[in-house]
C-alpha positions in Angstrom: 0.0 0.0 0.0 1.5 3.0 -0.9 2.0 6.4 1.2 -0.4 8.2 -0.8 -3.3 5.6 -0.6 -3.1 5.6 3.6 -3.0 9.2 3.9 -6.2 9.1 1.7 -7.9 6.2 3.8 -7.1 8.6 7.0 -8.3 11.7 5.3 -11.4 9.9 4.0 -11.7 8.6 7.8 -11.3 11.9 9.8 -14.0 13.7 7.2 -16.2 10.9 8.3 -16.1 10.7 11.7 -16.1 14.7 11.9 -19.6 14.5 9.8 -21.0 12.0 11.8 -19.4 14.5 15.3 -21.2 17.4 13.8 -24.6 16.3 11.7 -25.9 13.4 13.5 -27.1 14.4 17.3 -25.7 12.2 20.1 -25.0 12.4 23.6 -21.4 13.5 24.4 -20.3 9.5 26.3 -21.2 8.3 22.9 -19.3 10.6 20.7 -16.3 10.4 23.1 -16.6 6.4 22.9 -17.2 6.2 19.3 -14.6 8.8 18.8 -11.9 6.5 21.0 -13.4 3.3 18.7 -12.1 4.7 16.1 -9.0 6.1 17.1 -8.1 2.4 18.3 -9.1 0.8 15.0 -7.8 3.5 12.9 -3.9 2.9 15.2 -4.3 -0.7 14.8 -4.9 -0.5 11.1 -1.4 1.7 10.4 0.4 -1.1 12.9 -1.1 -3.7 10.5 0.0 -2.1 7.2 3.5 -0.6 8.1 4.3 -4.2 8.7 4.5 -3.9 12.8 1.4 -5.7 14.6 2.2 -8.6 11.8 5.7 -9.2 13.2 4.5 -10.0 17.1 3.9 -13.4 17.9 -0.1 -14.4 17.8 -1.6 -13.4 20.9 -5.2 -14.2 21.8 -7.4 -12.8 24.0 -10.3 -14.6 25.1 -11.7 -17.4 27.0 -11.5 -19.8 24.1 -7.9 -19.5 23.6 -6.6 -19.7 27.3 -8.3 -23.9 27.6 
């Protein structure tokens, strides 16, 4: 993925998430945690495509995968 196509995708995901902050009426909790949702997803995406979150072992988090 090239430079110029992940500064789009973050562009393209600011502009949305500051439409949905300003036109659609919510209470402030949910705007903060959808705000933080993103945020998280958004870091965890760039982790994934510089190559970084891919080099760590597999870790899993749940009750499934501690039996």
């Amino acid at each position: 993925m090239s430079l110029v196509s992940i500064l789009i995708a973050l562009i393209l995901a600011g502009v949305v998430l500051w439409l949905i902050n300003t036109y659609i009426p919510m209470d402030g909790k949910i705007k903060k945690i959808l705000n933080a949702v993103v945020v998280i997803i958004v870091i965890l995406w760039l982790l994934r495509v510089f190559g970084i979150l891919d080099s760590m072992p597999n870790m899993h988090a749940g009750y499934w995968h501690m039996r």
